[in-house]
N, C-alpha and C positions, 0 to 999 in steps of 0.2 A: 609429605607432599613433594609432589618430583614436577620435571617442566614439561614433561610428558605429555600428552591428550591420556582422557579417560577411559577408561574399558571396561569391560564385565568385571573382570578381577580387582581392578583398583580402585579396590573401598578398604578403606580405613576403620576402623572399629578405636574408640576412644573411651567407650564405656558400654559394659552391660550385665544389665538383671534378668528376674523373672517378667519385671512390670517393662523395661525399657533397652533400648538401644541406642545408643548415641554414634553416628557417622563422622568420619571426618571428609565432608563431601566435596568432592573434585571440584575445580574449577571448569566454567564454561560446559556443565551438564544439567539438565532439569532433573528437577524431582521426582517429576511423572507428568505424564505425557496420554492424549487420547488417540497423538498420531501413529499411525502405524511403522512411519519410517523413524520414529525416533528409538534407536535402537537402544544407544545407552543415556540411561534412566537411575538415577538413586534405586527407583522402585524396580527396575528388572536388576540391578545390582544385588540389593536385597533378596530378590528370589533365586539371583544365583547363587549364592552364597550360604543365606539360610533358607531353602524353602518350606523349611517345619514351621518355619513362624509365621509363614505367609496366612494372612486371617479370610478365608473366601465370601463372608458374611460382608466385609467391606469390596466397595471397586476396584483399589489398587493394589489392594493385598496388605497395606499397611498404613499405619495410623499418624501422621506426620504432623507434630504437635505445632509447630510453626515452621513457617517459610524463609526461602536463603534464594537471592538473585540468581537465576541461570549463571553470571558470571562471576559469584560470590561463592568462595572454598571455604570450608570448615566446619564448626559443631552444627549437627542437627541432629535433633532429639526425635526419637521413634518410640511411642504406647505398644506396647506387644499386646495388649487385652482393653477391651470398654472401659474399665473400671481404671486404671493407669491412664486410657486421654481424659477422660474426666476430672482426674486429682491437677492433672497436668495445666487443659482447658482453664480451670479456677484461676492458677496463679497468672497464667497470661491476661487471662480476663483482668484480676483485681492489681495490673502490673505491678507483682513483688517478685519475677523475675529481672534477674540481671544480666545483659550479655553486652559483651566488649567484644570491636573488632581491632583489629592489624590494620592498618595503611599506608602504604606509600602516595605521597601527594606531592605536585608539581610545587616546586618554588619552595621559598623558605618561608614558615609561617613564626612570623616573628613576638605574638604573644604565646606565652609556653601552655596556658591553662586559659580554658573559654568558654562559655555557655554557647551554642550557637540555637537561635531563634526566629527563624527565619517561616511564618506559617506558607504550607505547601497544599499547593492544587493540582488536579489535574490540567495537563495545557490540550486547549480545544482547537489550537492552531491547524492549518494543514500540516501536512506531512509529520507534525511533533504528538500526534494524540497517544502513541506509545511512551511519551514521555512525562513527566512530574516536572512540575516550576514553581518559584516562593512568590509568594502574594505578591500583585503588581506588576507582572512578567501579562506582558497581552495573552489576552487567553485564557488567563487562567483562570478555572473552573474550582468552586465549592473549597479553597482555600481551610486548613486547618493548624492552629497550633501545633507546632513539634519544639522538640530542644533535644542537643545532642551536645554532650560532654567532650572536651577534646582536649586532650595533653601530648604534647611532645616529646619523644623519647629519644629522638636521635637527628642529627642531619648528618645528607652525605651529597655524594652525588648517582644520578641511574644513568649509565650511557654516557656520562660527560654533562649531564645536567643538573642542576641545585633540583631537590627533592627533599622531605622532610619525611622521617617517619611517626605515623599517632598513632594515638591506641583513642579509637571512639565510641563512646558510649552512649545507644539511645536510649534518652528517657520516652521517648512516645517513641508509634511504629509505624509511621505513615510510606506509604511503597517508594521507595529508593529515597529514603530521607537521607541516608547518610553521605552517598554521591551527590546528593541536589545538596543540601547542607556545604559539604567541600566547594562544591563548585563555585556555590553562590560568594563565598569570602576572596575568591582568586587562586582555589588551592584545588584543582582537579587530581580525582584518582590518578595518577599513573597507567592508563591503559582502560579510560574507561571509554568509549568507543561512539559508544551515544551520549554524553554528554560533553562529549568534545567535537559533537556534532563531525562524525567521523574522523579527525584529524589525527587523533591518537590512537594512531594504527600498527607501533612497531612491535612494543612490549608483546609478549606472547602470550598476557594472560594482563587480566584487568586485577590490580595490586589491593585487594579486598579481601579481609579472613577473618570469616567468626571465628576468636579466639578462645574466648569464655563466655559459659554456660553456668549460670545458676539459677536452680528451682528449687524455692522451700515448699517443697514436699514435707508430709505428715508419715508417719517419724522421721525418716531420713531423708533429707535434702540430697537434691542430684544436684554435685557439682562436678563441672570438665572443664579442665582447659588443652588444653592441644599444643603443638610443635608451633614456633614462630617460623613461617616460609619464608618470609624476607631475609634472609641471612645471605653472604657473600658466597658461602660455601657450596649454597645454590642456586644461586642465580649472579654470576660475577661480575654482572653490569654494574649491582649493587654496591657502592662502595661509600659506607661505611667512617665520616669523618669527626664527628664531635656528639658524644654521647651525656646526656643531660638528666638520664634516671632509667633505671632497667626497666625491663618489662615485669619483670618478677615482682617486685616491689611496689611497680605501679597499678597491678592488678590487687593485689593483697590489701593494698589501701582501699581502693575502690570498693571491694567487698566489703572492708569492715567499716567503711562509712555507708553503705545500705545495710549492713546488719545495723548498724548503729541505729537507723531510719527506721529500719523494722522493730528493733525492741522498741522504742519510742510511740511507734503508730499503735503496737499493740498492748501499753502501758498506759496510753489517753483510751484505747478501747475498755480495757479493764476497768479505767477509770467512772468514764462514761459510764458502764456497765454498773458500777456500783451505785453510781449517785441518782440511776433512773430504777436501781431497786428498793436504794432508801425510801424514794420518793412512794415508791409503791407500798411501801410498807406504812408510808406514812399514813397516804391518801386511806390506805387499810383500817389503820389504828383508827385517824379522823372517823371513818364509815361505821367503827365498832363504839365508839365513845357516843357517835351522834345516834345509833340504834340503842345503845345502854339507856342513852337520856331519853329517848322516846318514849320507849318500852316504861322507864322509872315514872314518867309524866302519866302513861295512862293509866298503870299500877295507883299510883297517888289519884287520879283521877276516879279508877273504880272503886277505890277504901272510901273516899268521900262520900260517893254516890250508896253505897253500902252502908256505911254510918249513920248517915240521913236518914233512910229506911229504917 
């Protein structure tokens, strides 16, 4: 990831199969786009790049399993075939995907570890309906549950200013939780433009990066993680002053406490599974005991009736 603007050429590839592609998607560029002037596009990146893969049965050539903010850089997962968005679709659906981003955020956030809970709506405001606000903000419309994981990995300073760097983790997907989330605690993206209600206008790029990607996928799970861009050695405003736990490490944990979750969920499933077949076999055996006894009643019934005769 360079500080560069986007182009035809500058896509990233961080992962691929027959069934996927994984991007590492520039900053401050869409996905795909209906305008005519929007030139550069994930989606005409892709058809530069691979055009074999481009699928003409879909509108934009390609199958983009979930969405990344215009000015949100990093993993995004591409289905090359129906049958891969499908397997894909599932896990987003039944959320047992897990994706962690990168951030830099204003000030110093002084608990290291947070749940943040803030339910988010849309705002019906004037001029703000392109934006997302948390429950109680005027305005705000159809209000939903979110929660977003948040740890601290580092503080320094950006430009001469206290900054803190996290790695955040949403557990729900609601549209721009994770900048409305920051924002809402006192801790804005670095460069995030609209929720700084323009004011945060010098950074060159809004300080947000899917980092990690993981899909348990049937047999094998798509995992990615990608390059940290916040580093010094690219961006030297960044600087770098008291470090509290790598990134390495604090992704790895993160994983294996959602593996952890997942063997769990689907150990109670098993579970489940067995005690509503006992139950069937029961209700079975009960139906074949109480048809034995019938059947024996009217047997004994017709010997009598016969006897008599």
């Amino acid at each position: 990831m360079t500080t560069e603007p986007a182009s035809l050429e500058s896509l990233g590839v961080l992962f691929q199969s027959d069934d996927f592609i994984v991007v590492d998607k520039h900053w401050d560029i869409r996905i795909d786009s209906k305008m005519w002037y929007e030139k550069h596009t994930v989606q005409a990146q892709l058809r530069h790049r691979f055009p074999q893969l481009a699928d003409p049965s879909t509108y934009y050539g390609f199958r983009f399993c979930h969405q990344l903010d215009f000015s949100t850089s990093g993993a995004l997962c591409v289905a090359l075939n129906k049958a891969a968005a499908g397997r894909a679709y599932r896990c987003f659906k039944d959320r047992t995907v897990t994706k962690a981003y990168l951030a830099l955020v204003r000030g110093l956030v002084e608990k290291e570890t947070q749940t943040l809970e803030f339910s988010i709506g849309k705002n019906s405001s004037e001029g703000k309906t392109h934006m997302m606000c948390i429950e109680g903000t005027e305005g705000c419309e159809n209000p939903k549950p979110c929660q977003t994981e948040l740890t601290v990995l580092e503080y320094g300073l950006y430009d001469g200013d206290p900054v803190t760097k996290v790695l955040l983790q949403p557990l729900t997907g609601r549209t721009h939780q994770l900048r409305v989330h920051c924002s809402a605690i006192g801790h804005p993206i670095i460069g995030d433009f609209t929720y700084s209600y323009g004011a945060d206008d010098a950074p060159y790029r809004m300080m947000l990066h899917a980092h990690f990607l993981h899909i348990p996928l049937e047999p094998d799970p798509l995992l990615v993680s990608g390059e940290d861009p916040f580093l010094p050695t690219l961006d030297p405003k960044w600087l770098p002053q008291r470090s509290l736990r790598t990134l390495t490490t604090t992704v790895e944990a993160l994983l294996e406490r959602r593996l952890q979750e997942d063997r769990k969920i689907k150990e109670e499933k098993r579970e489940r599974a067995r005690k509503e077949e006992e139950r069937r076999k029961g209700r079975k055996e009960q139906r074949t005991k109480e048809e034995i006894e019938e059947q024996t009643r009217q047997c004994q019934e017709w010997l009598s009736e016969w006897a008599g005769d």
